[in-house]
C-alpha angles and dihedrals in degrees: 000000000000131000090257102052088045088057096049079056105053088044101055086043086056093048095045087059091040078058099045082054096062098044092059095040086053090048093067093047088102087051091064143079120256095252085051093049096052095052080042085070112039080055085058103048089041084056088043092063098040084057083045082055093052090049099059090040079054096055090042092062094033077051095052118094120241091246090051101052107083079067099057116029093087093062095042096049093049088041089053093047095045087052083048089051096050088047096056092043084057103048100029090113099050093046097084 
């Protein structure tokens, strides 16, 4: 297996649990207060659209030919932590 289908691995792994995430963190949104709900789902949506982000980082790199990607798989790979980074800030007090 090559470094770039490795690295659409790892990616789609990492979005599947990003995915698993927000749908536990929607799960608890009929155990809160209202106040609480509503900050439950700007986190969500916040969360959605950092999974929209690795997706498109995704189909960059599905979109990026073999011989090009020695070129780009450093800025992917940073581009897809920095969006993973961002993920787990936004739902860190949700993941317990």
């Amino acid at each position: 297996m090559n470094d770039k289908v490795r690295c659409q691995e790892d990616m789609r792994a990492r979005l599947d649990e990003w995915r698993g995430v927000v749908e536990s963190i929607k799960s608890r949104s009929s155990t809160v207060s209202e106040d609480e709900q509503r900050k439950l789902n700007e986190t969500v949506e916040a969360l959605e659209h950092s999974i929209d982000e690795g997706e498109a980082c995704l189909a960059e790199v599905n979109g990026t030919d073999d011989s090009a990607w020695e070129a780009a798989k450093s800025d992917a790979r940073l581009t897809f932590d920095n969006i993973e980074e961002r993920f787990k800030e936004r739902a860190e007090a949700y993941m317990h």
